[in-house]
C-alpha atoms as one frame of an Amber mdcrd trajectory, in Angstrom:
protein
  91.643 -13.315 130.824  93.461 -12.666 127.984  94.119  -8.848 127.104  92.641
  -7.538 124.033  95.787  -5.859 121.344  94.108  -1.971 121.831  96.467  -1.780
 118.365  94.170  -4.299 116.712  90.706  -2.582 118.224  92.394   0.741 116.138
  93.055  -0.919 113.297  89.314  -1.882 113.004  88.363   1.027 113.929  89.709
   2.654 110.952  88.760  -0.100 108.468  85.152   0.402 109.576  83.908   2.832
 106.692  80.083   3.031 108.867  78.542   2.935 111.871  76.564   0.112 113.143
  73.956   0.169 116.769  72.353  -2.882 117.083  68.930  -2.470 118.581  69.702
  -5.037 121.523  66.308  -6.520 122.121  64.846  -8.829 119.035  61.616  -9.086
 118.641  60.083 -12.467 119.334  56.480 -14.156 118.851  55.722 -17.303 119.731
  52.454 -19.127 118.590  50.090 -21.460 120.019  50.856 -23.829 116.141  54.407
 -23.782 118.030  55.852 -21.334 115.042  57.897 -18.778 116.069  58.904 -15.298
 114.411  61.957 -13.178 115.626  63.296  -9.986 114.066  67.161  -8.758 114.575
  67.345  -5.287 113.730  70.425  -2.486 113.350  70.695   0.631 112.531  73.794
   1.710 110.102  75.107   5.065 109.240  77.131   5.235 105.809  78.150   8.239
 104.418  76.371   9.483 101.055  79.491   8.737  98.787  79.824   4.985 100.249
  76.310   4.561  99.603  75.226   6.198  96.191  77.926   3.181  95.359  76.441
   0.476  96.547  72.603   1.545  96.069  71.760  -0.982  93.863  70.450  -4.809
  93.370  73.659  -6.042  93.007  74.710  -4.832  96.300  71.549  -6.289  97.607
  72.685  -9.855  96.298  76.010  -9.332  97.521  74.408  -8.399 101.199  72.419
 -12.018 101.243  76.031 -13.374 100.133  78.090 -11.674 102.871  75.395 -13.105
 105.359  76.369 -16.767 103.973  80.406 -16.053 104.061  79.780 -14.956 107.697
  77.690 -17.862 109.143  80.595 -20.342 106.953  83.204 -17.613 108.657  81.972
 -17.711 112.123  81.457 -21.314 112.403  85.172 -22.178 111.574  84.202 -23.525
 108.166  81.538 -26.094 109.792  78.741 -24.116 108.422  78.632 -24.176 104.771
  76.618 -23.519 101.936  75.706 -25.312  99.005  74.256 -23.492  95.745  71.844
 -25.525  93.517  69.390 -24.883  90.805  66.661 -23.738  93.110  67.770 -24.340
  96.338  70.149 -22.977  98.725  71.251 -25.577 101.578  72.870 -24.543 105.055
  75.245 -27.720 105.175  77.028 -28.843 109.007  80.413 -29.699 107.265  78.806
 -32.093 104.216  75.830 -33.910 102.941  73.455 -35.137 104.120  73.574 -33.604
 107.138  72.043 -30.294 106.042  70.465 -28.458 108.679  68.433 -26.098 106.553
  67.256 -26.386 102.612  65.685 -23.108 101.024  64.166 -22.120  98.233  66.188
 -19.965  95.406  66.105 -16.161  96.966  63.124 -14.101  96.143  64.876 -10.264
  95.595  62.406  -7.169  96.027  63.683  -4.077  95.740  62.166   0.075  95.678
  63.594   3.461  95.485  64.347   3.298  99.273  64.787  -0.406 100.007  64.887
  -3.944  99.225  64.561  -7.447 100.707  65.748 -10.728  99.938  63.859 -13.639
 101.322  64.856 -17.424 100.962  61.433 -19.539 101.658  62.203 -22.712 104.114
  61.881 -25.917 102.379  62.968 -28.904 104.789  66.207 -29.866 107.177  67.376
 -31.515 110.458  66.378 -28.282 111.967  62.425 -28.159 110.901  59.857 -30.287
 113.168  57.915 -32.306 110.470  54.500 -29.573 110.421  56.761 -26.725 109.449
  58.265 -27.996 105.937  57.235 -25.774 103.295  56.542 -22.934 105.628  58.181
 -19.866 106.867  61.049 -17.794 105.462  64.076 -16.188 106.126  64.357 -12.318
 104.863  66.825  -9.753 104.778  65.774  -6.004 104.581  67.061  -2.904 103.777
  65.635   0.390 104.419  67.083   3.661 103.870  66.115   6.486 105.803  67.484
  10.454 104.364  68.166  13.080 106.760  69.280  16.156 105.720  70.412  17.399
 109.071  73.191  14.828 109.060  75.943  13.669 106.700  75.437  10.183 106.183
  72.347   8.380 105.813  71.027   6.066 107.789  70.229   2.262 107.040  68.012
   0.227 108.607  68.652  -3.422 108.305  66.544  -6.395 109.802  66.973  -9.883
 109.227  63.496 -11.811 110.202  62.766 -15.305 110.750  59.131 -15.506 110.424
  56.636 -18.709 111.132  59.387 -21.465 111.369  58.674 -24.925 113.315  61.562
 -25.438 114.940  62.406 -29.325 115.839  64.000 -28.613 119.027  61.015 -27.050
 120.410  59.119 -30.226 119.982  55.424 -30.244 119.918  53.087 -32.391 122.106
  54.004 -33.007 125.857  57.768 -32.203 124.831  56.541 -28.593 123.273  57.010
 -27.124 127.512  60.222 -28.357 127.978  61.664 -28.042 124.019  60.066 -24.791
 124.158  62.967 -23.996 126.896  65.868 -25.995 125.616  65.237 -23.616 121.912
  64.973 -21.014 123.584  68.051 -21.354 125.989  70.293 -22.263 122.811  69.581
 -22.522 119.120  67.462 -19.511 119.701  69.939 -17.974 122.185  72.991 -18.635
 119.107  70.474 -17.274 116.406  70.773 -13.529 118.032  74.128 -13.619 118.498
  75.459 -15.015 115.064  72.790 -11.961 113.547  74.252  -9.586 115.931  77.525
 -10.112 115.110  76.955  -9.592 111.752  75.378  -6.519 111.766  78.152  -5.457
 113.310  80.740  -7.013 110.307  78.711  -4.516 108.375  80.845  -1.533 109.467
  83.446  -2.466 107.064  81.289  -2.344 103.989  82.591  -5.912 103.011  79.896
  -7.189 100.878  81.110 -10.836  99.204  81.135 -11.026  95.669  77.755 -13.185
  94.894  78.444 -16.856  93.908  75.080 -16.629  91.411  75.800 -12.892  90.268
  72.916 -12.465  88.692  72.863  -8.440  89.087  76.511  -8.224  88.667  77.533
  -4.832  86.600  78.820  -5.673  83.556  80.885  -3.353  81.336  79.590  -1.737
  78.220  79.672  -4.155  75.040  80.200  -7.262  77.502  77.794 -10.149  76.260
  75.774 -12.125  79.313  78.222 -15.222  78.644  81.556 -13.436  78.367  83.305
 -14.369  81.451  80.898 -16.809  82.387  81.944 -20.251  80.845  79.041 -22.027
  83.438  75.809 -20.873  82.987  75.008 -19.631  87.265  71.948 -21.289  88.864
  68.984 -19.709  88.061  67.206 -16.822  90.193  63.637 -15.592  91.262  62.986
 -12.159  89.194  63.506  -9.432  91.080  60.228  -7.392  91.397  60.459  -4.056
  91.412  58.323  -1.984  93.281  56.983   1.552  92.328  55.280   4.293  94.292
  51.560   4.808  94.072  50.588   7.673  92.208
């Protein structure tokens, strides 16, 4: 086995600007419509400077973008993604062979969090009875505690009432049930995992869309811009009962 450079593990070490634990078990549900829900979660530590920066919608579009650059990353470039109008597609190297079409990202975001969720449309990777339903979601929560100096992030990345094809359905929905299970599923927790764990670095991609990119004072929506970007679901923003 090939000895891991402990030069290189310290060189990380120091780039990482937070602290990431991975909660190690995800939480699965499987239902009797063959729909299944899992939840990845992590817990990050930033300190207050790093974050006060970043506390915004823009960093929550550029999260949902860094997710995209790591899948494309990971996969050695045969992952990719392709922007449209009011879709997102998760592409296995080109067209058609898209494995998963979304809707345009739905951004919600409060005082102490925010989620972005892309609704599944259709793909090679949806049995038939689950197009149209289900979503993918990002979420952010922060949680302050004065008896420490940083503050805490929770961040959990859900996959909630998607049909997947390899599971089948009928007399195949035993055995597919397995096969998902024992891979895409399997690849699905590790991929998330290892991207919580990317998030130590603070290395949020700059959004392709941009839509909740600061601009500086006096700058008109089209300067810089020459292309109009695709467009994006509102963000809603959510206020605190009285």
């Amino acid at each position: 086995m090939r000895q891991r450079d402990p030069r290189r593990l310290l060189a990380k070490r120091r780039e990482a600007k937070a602290r990431v634990h991975v909660v190690k078990e995800p939480e699965t549900d499987s239902n009797p419509d063959g729909s299944v829900t899992s939840r990845n979660i992590a817990d990050i530590a930033v300190p207050p400077t790093e974050l006060e920066r970043m506390w915004n919608s823009e960093y929550l579009e550029r999260l949902a973008r860094t997710y995209w650059r790591f899948l494309t990353r990971v996969s050695l470039g045969l992952i990719r993604v392709h922007y449209g109008q009011n879709a997102r597609e998760i592409v296995l190297i080109t067209k058609p062979f898209v494995l998963l079409r979304f809707f345009a990202p739905e951004y919600e975001t409060s005082s102490d969090g925010g989620t972005v969720t892309w609704r599944i449309n259709k793909g090679f990777l949806v049995a038939p009875q689950g197009r149209g339903k289900g979503f993918l979601r990002i979420s952010v929560q922060r949680v302050d505690d004065p008896s420490t100096e940083e503050v805490e992030l929770r961040v959990v990345s859900e996959v909630a009432n998607f049909y997947p094809l390899l599971a089948g359905w009928g007399w195949w929905k035993r055995i597919g049930g397995v096969i998902y299970r024992l891979t895409q599923y399997t690849i699905h927790n590790i991929v998330t995992n290892a991207f919580f764990r990317s998030l130590a670095t603070l290395d949020l991609a700059e959004s392709r869309v941009g839509r909740f990119r600061a601009r500086l004072p006096g700058m008109s929506d089209d300067e810089g811009e020459p292309n109009p970007p695709p467009r994006e679901v509102e963000v809603r923003q959510q206020t605190p009962a009285a």
